[in-house]
N, C-alpha and C positions, 0 to 999 in steps of 0.2 A: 782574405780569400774566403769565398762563401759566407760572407757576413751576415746575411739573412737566410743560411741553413742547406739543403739541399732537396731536390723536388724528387720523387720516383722515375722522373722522365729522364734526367741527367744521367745515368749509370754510367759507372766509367767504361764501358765496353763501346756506348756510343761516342762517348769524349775519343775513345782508342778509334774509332773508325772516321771521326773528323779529319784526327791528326795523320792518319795511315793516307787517306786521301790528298790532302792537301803535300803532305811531303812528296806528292808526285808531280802537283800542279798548283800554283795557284789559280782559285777560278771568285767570284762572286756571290753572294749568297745565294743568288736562285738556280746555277749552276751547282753548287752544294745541296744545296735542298734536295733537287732533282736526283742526286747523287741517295743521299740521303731516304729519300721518300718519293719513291717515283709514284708516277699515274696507278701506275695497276695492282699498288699496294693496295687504293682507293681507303686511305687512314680516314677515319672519323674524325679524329681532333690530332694537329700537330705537333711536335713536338723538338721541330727542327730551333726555333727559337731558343728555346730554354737551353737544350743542347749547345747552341751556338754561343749563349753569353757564359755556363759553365767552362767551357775552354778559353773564353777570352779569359776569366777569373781564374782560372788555371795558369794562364802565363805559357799556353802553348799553341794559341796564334793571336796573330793581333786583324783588325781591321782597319786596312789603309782609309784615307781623304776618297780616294775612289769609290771605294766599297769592297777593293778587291781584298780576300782574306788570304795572308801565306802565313807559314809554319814560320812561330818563333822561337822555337828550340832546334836542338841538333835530330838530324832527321835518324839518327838510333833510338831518341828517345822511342820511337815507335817500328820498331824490328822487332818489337815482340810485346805481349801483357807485360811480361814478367819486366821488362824496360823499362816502361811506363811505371808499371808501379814503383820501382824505383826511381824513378824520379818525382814522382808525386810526394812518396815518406821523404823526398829529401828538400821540400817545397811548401809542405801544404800546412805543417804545423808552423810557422813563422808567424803567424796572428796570432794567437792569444786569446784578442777579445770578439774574436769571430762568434758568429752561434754554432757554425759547424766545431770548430774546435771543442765548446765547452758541452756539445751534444757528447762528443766523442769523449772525452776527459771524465763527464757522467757515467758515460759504458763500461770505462778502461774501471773506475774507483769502485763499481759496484758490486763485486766480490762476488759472493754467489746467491746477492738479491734475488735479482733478476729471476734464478731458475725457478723461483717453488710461480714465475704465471707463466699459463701454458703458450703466451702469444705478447711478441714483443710491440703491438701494438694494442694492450689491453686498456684501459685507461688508470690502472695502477700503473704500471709503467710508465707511462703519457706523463702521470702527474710525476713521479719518482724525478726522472730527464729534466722535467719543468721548472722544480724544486731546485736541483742541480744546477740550472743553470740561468736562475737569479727571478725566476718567478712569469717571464714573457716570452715568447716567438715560437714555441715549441706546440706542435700541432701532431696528429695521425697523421698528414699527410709528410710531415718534413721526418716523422718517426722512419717513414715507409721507406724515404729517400733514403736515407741513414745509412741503412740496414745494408743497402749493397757493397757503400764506400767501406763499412767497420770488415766485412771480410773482407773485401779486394785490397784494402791497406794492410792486411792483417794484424788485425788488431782484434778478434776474436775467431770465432767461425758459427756462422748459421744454421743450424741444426732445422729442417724440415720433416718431420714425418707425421703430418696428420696436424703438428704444433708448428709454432715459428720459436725456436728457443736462441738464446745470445749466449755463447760459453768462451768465457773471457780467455783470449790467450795470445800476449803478444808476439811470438813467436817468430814469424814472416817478417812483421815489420821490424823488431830488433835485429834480425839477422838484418834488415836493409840498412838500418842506421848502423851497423857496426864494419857492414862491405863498404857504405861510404866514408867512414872515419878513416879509411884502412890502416886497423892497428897491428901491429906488429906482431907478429907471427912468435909462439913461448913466450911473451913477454906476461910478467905477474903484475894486476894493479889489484888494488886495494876494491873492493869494492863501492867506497865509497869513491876511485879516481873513476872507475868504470861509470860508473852514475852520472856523475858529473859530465865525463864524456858525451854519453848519450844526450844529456840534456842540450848540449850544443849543438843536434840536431834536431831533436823532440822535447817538448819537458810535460806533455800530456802525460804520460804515466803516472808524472809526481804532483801533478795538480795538484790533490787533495790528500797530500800524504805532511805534508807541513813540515813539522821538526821532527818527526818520530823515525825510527829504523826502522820500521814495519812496510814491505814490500808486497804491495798489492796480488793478486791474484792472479790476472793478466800477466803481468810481468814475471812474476814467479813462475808461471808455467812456460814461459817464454825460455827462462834460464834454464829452468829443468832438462827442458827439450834443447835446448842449446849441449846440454852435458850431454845426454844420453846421445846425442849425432856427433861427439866427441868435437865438436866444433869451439868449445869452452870447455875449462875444467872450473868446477867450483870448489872450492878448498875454506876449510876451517881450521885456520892457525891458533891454537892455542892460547898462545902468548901474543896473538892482535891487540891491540888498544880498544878496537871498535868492531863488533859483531852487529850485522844485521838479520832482521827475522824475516824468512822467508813466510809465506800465506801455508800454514800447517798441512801438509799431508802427511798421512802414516802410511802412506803405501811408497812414497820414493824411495831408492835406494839412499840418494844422498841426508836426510834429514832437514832442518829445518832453520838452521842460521850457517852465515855466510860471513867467511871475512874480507878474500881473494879471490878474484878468478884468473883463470889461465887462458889465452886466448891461443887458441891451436889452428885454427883458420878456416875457411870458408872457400869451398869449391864452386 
């Protein structure tokens, strides 16, 4: 899925209004367009195209022998963003060896790189991504695309004021992958079952985490924010076999290794 990356034109807010349309009707591409881009927009360059084969690569419509386009998902997935995005985090990590995936797995692993440049398309950066993910395909422009899907998945959040900054934090997306697992409401898993879990949805987090107990940035701030909205408890048993390390703060309440969490639930 996105094998060769994603463009600035594609944002998911357009993909969201492909699919908002079409779960009402099916119609034909120039019937969509129109929809899309009418006359008295008077667009300089279109962007109805790119939009249109990012949702095919999405898996949320198809294009019939006709040409006619209908919705190939359930038409909730689009009653709302918030829908959508859930269904995307429960979709869009299943490649691997996509370039969007290993853009994104760059993002999630890069701890608090990123922050000391002032703009996530600097060519430190550029190269940082590039390096990350095996030395080809990565461009400013696929940077630019990026940048929308890593908030709207939440998978960090984009800071703008005056800069373009990346501040890692799973958050959003772990609460999606954990409403789709739907785990059991008190029940205690080990941190490392909890992990594992997730990975049966996503395993971008642990891309580049290999054998070690050391829990990325992203992720950890993810968890944090999971306890303090009492939606998880994180606990540190003692007498555990296996402790892992969260990404150090000195300012949390809870500290900074982990053995159990507590899954308390999700409204």
């Amino acid at each position: 899925m996105f094998n060769d990356g994603i463009t600035p034109e594609a944002i998911p807010e357009r993909i969201f209004q492909v699919g908002k349309i079409l779960s009402n009707k099916e119609m034909n591409s120039n019937e969509l367009f129109n929809c899309l881009e009418p006359a008295f927009l008077n667009n300089d360059r279109s962007y109805f195209a790119i939009v249109k084969k990012a949702a095919i690569d999405l898996g949320v419509i198809v294009e019939r022998e006709d040409k006619t386009l209908e919705l190939a998902v359930d038409k909730k997935v689009f009653a709302s963003l918030d829908n959508f995005r859930f269904y995307c985090n429960s979709v869009i990590w299943k490649d691997r060896n996509s370039l969007f995936y290993k853009m994104v797995a760059a993002f999630v692993s890069s701890q608090d790189e990123l922050l000391k440049y002032n703009n996530i398309t600097t060519p430190n950066v550029i190269q940082y991504v590039l390096n990350e993910c095996g030395g080809s395909g990565v461009d400013i422009k696929k940077i630019r695309g990026i940048r929308f899907w890593l908030e709207f998945l939440g998978i960090g959040y984009i800071q703008e004021k005056g800069y373009i900054y990346f501040l890692p934090n799973m958050y959003i997306a772990l609460r999606d992958h954990v409403k789709y697992l739907d785990l059991e409401k008190k029940k205690e898993y080990s941190i490392r079952e909890f992990i594992d879990l997730i990975k049966t949805v996503s395993n971008v987090a642990f891309e580049k985490m290999g054998t070690t107990l050391n829990l990325n940035l992203a992720f950890s701030n993810a968890l944090r924010m999971m306890h303090d909205r009492k939606e998880i408890e994180l606990k540190k048993n003692l007498d555990s076999k296996e402790t892992w390390n969260l990404y150090r703060s000195d300012i949390h309440v809870f500290g900074n290794t982990v053995t159990h969490i507590v899954f308390k639930g999700i409204k």
